[in-house]
N, C-alpha and C positions, 0 to 999 in steps of 0.2 A: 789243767796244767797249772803248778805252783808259778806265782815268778818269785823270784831271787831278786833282792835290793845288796847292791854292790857299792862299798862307800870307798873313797879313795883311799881314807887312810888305812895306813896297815899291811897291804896287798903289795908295795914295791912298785920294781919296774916290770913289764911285760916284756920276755921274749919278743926278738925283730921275725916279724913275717917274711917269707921269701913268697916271692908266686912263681917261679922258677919251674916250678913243678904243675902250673895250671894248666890241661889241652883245652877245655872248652869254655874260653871266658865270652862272652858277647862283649863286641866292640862297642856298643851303643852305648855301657856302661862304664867305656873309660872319657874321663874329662881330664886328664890329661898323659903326658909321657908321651913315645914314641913306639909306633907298632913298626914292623919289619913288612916292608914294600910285599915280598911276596904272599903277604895275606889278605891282603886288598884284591875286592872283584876288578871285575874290566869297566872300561870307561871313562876312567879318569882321563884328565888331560893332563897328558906329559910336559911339553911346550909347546908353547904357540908365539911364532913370528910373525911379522907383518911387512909390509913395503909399501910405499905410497910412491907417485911420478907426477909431475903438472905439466908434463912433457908433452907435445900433441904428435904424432905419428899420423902420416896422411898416406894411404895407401888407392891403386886403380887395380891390382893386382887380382888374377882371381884365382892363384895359389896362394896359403895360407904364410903371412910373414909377419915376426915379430913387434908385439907393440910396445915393446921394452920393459913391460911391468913382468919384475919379474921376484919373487922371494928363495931362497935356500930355509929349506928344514933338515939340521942338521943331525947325524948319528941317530937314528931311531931308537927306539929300547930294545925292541925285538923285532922278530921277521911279522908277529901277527899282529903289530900296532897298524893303525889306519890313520889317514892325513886325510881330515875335515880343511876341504880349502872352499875360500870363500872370495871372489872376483866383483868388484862395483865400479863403475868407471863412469864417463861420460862418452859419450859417440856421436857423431853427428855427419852430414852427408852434405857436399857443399858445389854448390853453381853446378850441377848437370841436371838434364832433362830424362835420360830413359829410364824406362823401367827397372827397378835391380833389388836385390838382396845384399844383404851386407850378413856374414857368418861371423859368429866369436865361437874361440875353441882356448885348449888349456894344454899344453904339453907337458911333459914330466920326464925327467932326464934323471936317473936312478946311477948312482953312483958313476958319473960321467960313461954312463953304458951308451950313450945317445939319447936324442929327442922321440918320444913316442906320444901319438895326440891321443888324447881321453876324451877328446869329443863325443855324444852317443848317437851318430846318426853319419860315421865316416867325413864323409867332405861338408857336411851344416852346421857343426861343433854344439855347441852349448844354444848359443843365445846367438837371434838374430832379427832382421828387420826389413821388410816389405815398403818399397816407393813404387808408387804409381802416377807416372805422368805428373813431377813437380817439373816447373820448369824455370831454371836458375833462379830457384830461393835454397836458402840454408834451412837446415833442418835438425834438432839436437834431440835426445833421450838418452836412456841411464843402461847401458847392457848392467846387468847384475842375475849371478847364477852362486850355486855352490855343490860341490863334488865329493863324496866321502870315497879316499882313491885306498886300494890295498895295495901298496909298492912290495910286500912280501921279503923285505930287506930291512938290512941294517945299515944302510950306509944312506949318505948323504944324497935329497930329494930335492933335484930343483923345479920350483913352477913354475912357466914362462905364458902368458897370455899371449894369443896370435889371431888374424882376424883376416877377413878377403871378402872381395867383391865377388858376385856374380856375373859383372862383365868390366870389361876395363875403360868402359864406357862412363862409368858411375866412379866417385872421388869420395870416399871416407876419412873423417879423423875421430880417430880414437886419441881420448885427452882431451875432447872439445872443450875450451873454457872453465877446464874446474880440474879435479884431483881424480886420480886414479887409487885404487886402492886393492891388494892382494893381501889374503890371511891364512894361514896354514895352521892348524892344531894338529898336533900328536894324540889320539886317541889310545887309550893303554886297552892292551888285550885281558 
């Protein structure tokens, strides 16, 4: 194969390229400009919210009731985007003696349709924690879980953290001593 030595002068200006007319460019090879959203695979993050509380919530209850930690993720993109949500908190169990369990669960209320719990085990929710025969001492550790939810919507996804005793015998706070913390990601389809 000849090569060709091409000198500037003499030759002008070159016609403007269009790429207008490109179907199979490889993205990897653009550094810069903008590509049009629906050429992009799934998995991106759409938005991601957060909410934090320092708020302590003390419940004996052994139906499942609000610990105030609660975020909105707003307008999803599409019905088949997924909400990566992620819960860390503090928890602790305080002056009683019996035996108990303490449950944490996550509810989701999809465009104000109502509260529905995503807990995976019905009435044990997420994340929870076994006492055996303390007797009035306090007691602290971290509930921390995460949920990838398909709300199947476009409309606005609220997540509400909610928790309960196994007997009403036993006294929980959620909030013990420190920050609470809820995060929601839009995962794109």
């Amino acid at each position: 194969m000849a090569l060709t030595t091409v000198r500037s002068t003499g030759i002008g200006s070159l016609p403007a390229i269009s790429g207008a007319n490109l179907t199979s460019l490889n993205a990897s090879n653009i550094s810069s400009g903008t590509l049009n959203s629906a050429r992009y695979s799934g998995g991106k993050i759409g938005q991601v919210v957060s909410a934090s509380s320092t708020s302590a919530t003390t419940t004996s209850s052994t139906s499942f009731v609000t610990t105030g930690l609660t975020v909105t993720i707003p307008s999803l993109a599409s019905t088949s985007s997924k909400v990566l949500v992620f819960v860390d908190s503090p928890i602790g169990y305080e002056d009683n003696s019996p035996d108990s369990y303490v449950f944490c669960t996550l509810y989701a209320n999809i465009g104000s349709a109502g509260n529905t719990d995503l807990g995976k085990t019905g009435d044990k929710g997420f994340s929870g924690m076994y006492e055996n025969t303390i007797a009035y001492n306090d007691l602290g550790w971290n509930a921390s879980w995460n949920f990838l939810h398909s709300p199947s919507s476009t409309a606005d996804v609220v997540y509400t953290v909610y928790f309960r005793a196994s007997t009403s015998s036993a006294s929980y706070v959620w909030g013990l001593e420190g920050k609470g913390t809820i995060t929601a990601m839009e995962v794109l389809a």
